[in-house]
N, C-alpha and C positions, 0 to 999 in steps of 0.2 A: 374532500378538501375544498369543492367550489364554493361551497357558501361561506367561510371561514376566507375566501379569499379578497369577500365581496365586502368583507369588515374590515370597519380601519385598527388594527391592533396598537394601540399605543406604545411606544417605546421599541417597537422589532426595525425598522429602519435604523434608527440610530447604536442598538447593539447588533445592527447586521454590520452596518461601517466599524465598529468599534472591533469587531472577530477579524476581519479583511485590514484595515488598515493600519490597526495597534496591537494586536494579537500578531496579525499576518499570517492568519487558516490559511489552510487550502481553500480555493472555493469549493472543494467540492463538500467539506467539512460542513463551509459558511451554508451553502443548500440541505443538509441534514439538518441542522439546527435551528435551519428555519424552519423547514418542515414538521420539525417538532412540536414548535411552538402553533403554528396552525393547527394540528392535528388535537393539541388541547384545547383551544380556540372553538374548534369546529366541534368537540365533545361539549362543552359547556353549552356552546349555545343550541345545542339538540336534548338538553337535560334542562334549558330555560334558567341554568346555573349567570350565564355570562352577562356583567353588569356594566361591563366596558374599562374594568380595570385588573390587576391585578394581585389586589391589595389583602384579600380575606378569603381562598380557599381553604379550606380544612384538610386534615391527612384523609380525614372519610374519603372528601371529594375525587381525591389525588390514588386513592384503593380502589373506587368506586370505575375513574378514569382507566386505569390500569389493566381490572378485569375486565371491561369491555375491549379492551385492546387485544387481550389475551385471546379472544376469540377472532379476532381478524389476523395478526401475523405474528410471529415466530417471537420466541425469544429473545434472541438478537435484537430483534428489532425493538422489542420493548427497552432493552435494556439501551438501546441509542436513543429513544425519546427521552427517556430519564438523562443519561447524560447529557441531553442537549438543554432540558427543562430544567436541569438542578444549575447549569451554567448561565443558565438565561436569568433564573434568579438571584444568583448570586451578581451582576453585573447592575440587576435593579435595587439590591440593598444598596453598595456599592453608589446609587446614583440617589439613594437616600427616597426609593418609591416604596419597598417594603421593608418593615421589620425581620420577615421570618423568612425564611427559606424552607415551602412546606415538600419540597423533593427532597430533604436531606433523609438520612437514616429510613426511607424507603425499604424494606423486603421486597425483594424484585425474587422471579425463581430463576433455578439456579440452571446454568446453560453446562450442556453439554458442548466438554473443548472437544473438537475434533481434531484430529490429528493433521498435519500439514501434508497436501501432496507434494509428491517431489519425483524425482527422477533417479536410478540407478548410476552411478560412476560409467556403466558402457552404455547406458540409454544416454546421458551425456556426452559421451563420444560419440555417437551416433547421430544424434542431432549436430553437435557442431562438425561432424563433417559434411554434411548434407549439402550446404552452398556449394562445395570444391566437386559434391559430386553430379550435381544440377548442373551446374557449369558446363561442366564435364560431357555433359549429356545432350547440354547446348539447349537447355532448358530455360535460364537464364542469364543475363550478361554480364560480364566481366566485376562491370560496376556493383550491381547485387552480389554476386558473389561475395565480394570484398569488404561493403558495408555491412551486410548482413550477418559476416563472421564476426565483422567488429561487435556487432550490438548484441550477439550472443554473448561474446565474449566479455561485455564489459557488465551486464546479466548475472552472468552465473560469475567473472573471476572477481569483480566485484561487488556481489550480492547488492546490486543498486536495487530501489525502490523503479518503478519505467518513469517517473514524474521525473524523478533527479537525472535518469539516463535522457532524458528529452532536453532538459534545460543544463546539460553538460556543457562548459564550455572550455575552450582551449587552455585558457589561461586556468584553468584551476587544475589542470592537469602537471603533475611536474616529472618530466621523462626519464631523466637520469634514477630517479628515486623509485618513478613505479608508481605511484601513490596521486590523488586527487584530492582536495577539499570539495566536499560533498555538504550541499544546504539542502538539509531534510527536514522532518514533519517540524514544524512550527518553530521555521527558520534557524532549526540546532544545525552549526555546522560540525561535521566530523573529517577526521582524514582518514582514508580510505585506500588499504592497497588495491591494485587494479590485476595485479598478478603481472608473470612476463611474457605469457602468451598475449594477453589484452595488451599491454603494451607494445610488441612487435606487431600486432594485425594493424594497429590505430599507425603506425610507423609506414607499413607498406600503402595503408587505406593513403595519407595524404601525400605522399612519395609517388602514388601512381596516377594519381587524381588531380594534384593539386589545388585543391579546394582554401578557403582562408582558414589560414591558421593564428590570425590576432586574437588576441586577449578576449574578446567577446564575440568571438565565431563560435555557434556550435561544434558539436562533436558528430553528434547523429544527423547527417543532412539526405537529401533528396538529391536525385539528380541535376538539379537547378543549383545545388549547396543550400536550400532552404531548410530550416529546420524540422525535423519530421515531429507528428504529433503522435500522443500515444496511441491513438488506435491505429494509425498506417503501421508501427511495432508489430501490433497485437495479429493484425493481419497476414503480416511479416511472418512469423511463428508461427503461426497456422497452416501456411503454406509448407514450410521445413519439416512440422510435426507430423504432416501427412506423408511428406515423399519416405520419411524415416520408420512410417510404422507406429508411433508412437501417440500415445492418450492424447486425442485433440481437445481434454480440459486441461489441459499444462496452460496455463499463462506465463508470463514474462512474470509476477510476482513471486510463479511457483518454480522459476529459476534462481529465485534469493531465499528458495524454502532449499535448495535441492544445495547450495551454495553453502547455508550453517550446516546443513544434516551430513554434508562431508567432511567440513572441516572437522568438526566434534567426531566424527566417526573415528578419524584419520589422528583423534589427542587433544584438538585443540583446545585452548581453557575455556569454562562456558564465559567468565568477564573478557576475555579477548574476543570473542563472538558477537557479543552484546554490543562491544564499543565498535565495532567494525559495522553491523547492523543500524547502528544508529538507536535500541530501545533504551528505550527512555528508564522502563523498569525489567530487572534479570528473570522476573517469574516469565513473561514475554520469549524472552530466549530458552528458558527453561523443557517449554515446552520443544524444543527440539529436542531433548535427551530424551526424552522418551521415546522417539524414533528409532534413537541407536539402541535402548534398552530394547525394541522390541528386535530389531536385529540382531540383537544377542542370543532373543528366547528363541528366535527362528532358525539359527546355526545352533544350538543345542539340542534344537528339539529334534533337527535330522540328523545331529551326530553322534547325539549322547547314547548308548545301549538303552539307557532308563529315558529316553526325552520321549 
């Protein structure tokens, strides 16, 4: 991507502000998407395709583009340059620089879904008692103890994204109720039960600390009360997942995998999942049934005479 970086691309600036401050991406969205667009930048001017606009590639070019991709990284990854490349041109029709949008109706190959990891109901118990028993152990202090159980808790009993657990703030919490307004992926707000474990820890957490609790105080702070960033989280969890025994690839996301894969297990309806989740589309949530269907085949297979 260095040489593609050393080119002035016309028009990525202004749909980069356009993602960020009228869309309102994530950045971390806004940085794929750019990425994208350089990545076809940097193919064209290595094929002596790139004319300094983006006015008249072909589907050829766009297949041509593709299979050379296909030999450097994953599928996934194909399939988020195309999402990022069909978005980008649609915002230049839109801005009246192309007619055509030649990413649309693309054949891209077809991705293997993988299954979500997650964690067992006592591997959950297990990790969230970890803080009380660290403590315990005089491992770590009061303070961690405390926070720590909060942000597990508020993880797994409110299946938060860790972006939205980081920019949690007092006031979108409402305590009698149990419940939060949650601003997630492209600024959709949702409400969000927190459960009553996560609400009684968040109880003790600022009863014992005193930390600010105004309307635009965090939730998840530091020992300063500053607010903590996702990866101090990620860290956070690393440390618990080890004292507990348990898979050190769990992340804090694969606590909102571990989070629908119970409720659904335990009845819940897959649309009250979805709306709780925050997706956007139910095929998305879908993919959690398939977890509990394999929990089905795996308690049959060791119970049945014929399994």
């Amino acid at each position: 991507m260095a040489e593609s970086e050393t080119i002035k691309v016309p028009h990525l600036d202004a749909y980069l502000e356009h993602l960020e401050f009228q869309r309102r991406l994530s950045l971390n969205t806004v940085r794929n998407y750019r990425k994208a667009v350089l990545i076809f930048v940097e193919y064209l001017v290595s094929e002596n395709e790139w004319n300094g606009s983006f006015e008249s590639y072909s589907k050829t070019s766009i297949r041509s583009f593709l299979i050379e991709q296909q030999r450097r990284v994953s599928r996934r990854t194909i399939h988020n340059y195309v999402s990022g490349l069909r978005n980008f041109y649609t915002y230049l029709r839109r801005q009246g620089v192309c007619e055509l949008n030649p990413f649309t109706n693309i054949i891209l190959p077809k991705l293997e879904r993988k299954l979500p990891e997650f964690l067992t109901e006592q591997q959950m118990v297990d990790l969230l008692e970890a803080p009380a028993k660290m403590f315990k152990a005089e491992l770590i202090s009061q303070f961690e103890a405390y926070r720590d159980n909060l942000i597990m808790e508020l993880l797994y009993g409110g299946g938060l994204r860790i972006s939205e657990l980081c920019d949690l703030k007092h006031g979108a919490i409402d305590l009698p109720s149990g419940v939060a307004r949650i601003l997630g992926k492209g600024q959709k707000e949702r409400i969000c039960p927190l459960g009553g474990v996560a609400i009684a820890s968040l109880k003790i957490f600022v009863e014992t600390f005193g930390f600010d609790q105004s309307v635009e105080a965090p939730v998840v702070v530091d020992k300063k009360g500053q607010a903590m960033s996702a990866r101090q989280v990620q860290l956070m969890l690393k440390r618990y997942l080890k004292f507990a025994g348990l898979p050190l690839t769990i992340t804090p996301h694969k606590l909102r995998h571990s989070f629908a894969t119970h409720l659904l297990n335990s009845g819940a309806e897959l649309r009250a999942v979805q709306e709780m989740l925050g997706h956007t589309s139910l095929s998305t949530t879908q993919l959690y049934t398939h977890l509990s269907i394999q929990r089905l085949k795996d308690v049959y297979s060791q119970a049945h005479p014929h399994g």
